[in-house]
LUMROVO-217759 format. One line per field, with one value per residue (C-alpha): x negated, y negated, z negated. Coordinates in Angstrom, 3 decimals. Layout:
BEGIN
x = (X / ...)
y = (Y / ...)
z = (Z / ...)
! end
This chain:
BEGIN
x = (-73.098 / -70.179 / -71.449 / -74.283 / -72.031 / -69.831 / -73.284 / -73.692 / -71.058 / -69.544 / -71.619 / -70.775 / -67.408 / -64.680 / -62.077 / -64.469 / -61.299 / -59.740 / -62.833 / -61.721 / -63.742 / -62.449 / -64.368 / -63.482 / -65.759 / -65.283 / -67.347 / -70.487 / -69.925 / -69.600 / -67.317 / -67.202 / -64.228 / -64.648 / -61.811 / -62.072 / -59.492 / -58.646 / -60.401 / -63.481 / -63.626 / -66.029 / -68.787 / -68.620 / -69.480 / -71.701 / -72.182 / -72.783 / -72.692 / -76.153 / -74.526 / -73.213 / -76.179 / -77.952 / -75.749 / -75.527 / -79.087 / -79.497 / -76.681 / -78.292 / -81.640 / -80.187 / -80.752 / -77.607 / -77.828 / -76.102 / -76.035 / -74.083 / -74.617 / -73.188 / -71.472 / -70.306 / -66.693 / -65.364 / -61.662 / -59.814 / -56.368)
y = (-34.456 / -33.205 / -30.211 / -31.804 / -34.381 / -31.232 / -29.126 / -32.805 / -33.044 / -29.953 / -29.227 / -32.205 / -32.245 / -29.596 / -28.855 / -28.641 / -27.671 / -30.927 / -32.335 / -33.875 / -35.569 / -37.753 / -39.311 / -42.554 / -44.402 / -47.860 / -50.738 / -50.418 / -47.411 / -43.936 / -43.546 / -40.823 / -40.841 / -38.780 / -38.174 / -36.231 / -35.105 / -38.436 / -37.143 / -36.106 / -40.052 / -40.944 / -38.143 / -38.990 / -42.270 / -42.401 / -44.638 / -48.456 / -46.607 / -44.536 / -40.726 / -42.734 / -44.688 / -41.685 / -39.713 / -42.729 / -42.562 / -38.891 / -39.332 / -42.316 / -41.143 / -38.843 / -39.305 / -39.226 / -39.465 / -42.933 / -46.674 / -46.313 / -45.929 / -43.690 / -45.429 / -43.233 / -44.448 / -42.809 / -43.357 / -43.744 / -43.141)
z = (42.639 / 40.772 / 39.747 / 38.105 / 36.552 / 35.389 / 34.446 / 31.855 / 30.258 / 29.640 / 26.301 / 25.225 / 24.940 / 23.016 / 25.731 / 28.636 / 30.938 / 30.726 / 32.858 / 36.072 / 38.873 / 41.362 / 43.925 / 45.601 / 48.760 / 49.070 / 50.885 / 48.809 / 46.572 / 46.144 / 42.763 / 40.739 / 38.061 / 35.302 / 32.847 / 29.717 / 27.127 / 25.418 / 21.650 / 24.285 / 25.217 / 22.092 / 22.464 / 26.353 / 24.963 / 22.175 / 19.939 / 21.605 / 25.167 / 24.889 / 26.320 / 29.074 / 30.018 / 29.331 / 31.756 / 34.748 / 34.137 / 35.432 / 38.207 / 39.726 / 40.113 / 42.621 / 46.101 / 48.356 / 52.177 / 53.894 / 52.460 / 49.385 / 45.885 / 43.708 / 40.443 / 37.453 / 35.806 / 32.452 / 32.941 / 29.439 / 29.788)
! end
């Protein structure tokens, strides 16, 4: 799953060395928590939220084995 979120986003952004998943379970959720150089943030983005709906699009229609579902975060720091 991370390579695939890596394989995503890495044309899209300009510093594609400053990408960093981390991966949290919890009750209900697998979390994946991509951070980005902060001027990478935006074109993660898009405008009004379309790359990243685009991208959570792709990730979720992935199957993973067990009850959870996998959930896409794009940490700003």
């Amino acid at each position: 799953m991370k390579q695939l979120i890596i394989a995503i986003v890495k044309p899209l952004v300009s510093d594609p060395d400053a990408i960093k998943i981390t991966t949290v379970q919890d009750a209900h959720f697998l979390n994946f928590n991509l951070t980005v150089a902060p001027n990478d943030v935006g074109r993660v983005i898009g405008k009004h939220g379309r790359v990243a709906q685009a991208i959570r699009t792709v990730v979720y229609s992935v199957r993973i084995d067990g009850p959870s579902k996998v959930r896409l975060n794009i940490v700003d720091d």
